[in-house]
DRENTI-518555 format. One line per 5 residues: number of its first residue (from 1); their letters; for each residue x, y, z of N, C-alpha, C. Coordinates in nm, 2 decimals. Atoms other than C-alpha are relative to their C-alpha. Layout:
N
NUM) A) X,Y,Z,X,Y,Z,X,Y,Z; ...
***
This chain:
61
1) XXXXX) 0.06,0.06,0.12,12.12,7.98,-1.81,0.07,-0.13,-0.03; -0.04,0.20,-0.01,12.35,7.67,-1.82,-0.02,-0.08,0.09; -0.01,0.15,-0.15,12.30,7.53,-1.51,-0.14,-0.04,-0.04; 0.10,0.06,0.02,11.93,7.51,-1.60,0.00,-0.09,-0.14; -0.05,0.02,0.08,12.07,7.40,-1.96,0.03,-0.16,0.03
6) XXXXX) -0.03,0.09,-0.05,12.25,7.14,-1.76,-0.08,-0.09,0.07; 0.10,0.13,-0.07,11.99,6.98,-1.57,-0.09,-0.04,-0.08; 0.12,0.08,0.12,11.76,6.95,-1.89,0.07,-0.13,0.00; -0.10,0.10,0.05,12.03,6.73,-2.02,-0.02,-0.11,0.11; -0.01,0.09,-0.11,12.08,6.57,-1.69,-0.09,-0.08,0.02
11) XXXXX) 0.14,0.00,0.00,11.71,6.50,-1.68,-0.04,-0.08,-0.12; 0.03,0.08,0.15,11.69,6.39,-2.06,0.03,-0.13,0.01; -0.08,0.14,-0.02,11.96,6.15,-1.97,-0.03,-0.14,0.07; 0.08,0.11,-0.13,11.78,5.95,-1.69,-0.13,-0.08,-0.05; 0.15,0.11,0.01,11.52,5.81,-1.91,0.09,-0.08,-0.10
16) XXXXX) -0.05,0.12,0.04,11.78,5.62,-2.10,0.10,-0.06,0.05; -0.09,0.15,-0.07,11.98,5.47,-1.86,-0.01,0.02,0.15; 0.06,0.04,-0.08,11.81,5.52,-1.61,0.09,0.12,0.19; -0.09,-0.02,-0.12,11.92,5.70,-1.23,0.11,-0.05,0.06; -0.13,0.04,-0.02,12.25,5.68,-1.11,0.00,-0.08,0.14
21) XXXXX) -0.01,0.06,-0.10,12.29,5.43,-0.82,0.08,0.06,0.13; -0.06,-0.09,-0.15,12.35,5.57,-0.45,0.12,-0.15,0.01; -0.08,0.08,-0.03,12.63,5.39,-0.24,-0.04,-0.09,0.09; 0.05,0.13,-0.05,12.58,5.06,-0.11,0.02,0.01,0.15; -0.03,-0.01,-0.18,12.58,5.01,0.27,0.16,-0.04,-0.02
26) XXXXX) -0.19,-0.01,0.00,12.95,5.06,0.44,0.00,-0.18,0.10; -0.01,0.10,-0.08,13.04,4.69,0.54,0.16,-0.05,0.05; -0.17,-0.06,-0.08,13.43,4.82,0.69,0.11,-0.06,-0.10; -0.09,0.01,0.07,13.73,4.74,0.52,0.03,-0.15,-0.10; 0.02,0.14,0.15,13.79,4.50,0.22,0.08,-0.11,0.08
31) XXXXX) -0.06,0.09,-0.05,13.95,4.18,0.33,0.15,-0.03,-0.05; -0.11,-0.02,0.00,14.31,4.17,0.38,0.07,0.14,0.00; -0.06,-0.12,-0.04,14.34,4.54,0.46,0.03,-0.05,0.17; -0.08,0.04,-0.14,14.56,4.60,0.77,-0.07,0.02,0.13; 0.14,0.01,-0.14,14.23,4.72,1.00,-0.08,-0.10,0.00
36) XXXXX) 0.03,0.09,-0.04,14.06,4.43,0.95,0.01,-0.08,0.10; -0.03,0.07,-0.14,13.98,4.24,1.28,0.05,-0.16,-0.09; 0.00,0.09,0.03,14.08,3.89,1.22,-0.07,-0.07,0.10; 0.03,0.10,-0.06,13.89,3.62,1.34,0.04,-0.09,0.10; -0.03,0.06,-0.12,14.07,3.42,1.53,0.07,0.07,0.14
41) XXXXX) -0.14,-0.06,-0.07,14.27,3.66,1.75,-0.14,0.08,0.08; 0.06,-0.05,-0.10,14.02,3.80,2.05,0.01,0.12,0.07; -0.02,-0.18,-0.05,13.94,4.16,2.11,0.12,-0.05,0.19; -0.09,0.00,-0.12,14.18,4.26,2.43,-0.13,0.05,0.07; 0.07,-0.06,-0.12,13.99,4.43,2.76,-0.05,0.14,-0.01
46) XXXXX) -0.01,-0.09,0.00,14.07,4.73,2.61,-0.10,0.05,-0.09; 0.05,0.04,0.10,13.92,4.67,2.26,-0.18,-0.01,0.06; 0.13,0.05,-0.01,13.58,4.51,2.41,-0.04,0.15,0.06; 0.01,-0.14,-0.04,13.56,4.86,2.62,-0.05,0.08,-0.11; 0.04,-0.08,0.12,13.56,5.06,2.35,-0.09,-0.01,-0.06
51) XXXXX) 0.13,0.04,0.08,13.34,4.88,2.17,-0.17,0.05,0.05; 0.17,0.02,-0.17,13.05,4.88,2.48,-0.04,0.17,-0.05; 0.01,-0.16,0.00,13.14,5.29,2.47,-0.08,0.05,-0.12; 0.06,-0.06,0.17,13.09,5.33,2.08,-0.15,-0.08,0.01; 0.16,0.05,-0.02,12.77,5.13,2.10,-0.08,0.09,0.07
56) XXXXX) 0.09,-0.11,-0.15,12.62,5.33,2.44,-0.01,0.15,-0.07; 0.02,-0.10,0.05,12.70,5.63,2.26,-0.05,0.04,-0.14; 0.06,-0.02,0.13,12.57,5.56,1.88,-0.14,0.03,0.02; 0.13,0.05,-0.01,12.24,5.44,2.04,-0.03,-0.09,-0.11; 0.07,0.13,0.10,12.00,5.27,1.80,0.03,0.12,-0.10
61) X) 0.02,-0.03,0.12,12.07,5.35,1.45,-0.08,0.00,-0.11
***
């Protein structure tokens, strides 16, 4: 009886402020965290590998 109690509410509430916003696309770590690639500094051999793998294996997304 409250859960349905709780979604009236929940339900009431969405027509004055409206649906709650999903999460934004993920575009990787904020700038000046320690994973960040930097720019000027050139994946290694090992690095560009990996990369090819993770690609070949996501496919198309």
């Amino acid at each position: 009886m409250l859960r349905g109690f709780w979604r009236c509410l929940a339900l009431y509430g969405t027509f004055y402020i409206g649906p709650l916003p999903g999460p934004g696309p993920l575009t990787g770590p904020a700038p000046g965290h320690p994973e960040r690639l930097c720019a000027d500094v050139p994946l290694s051999p090992l690095e560009r590998r990996l990369g090819r793998d993770l690609k070949r294996d996501l496919g198309p997304v």
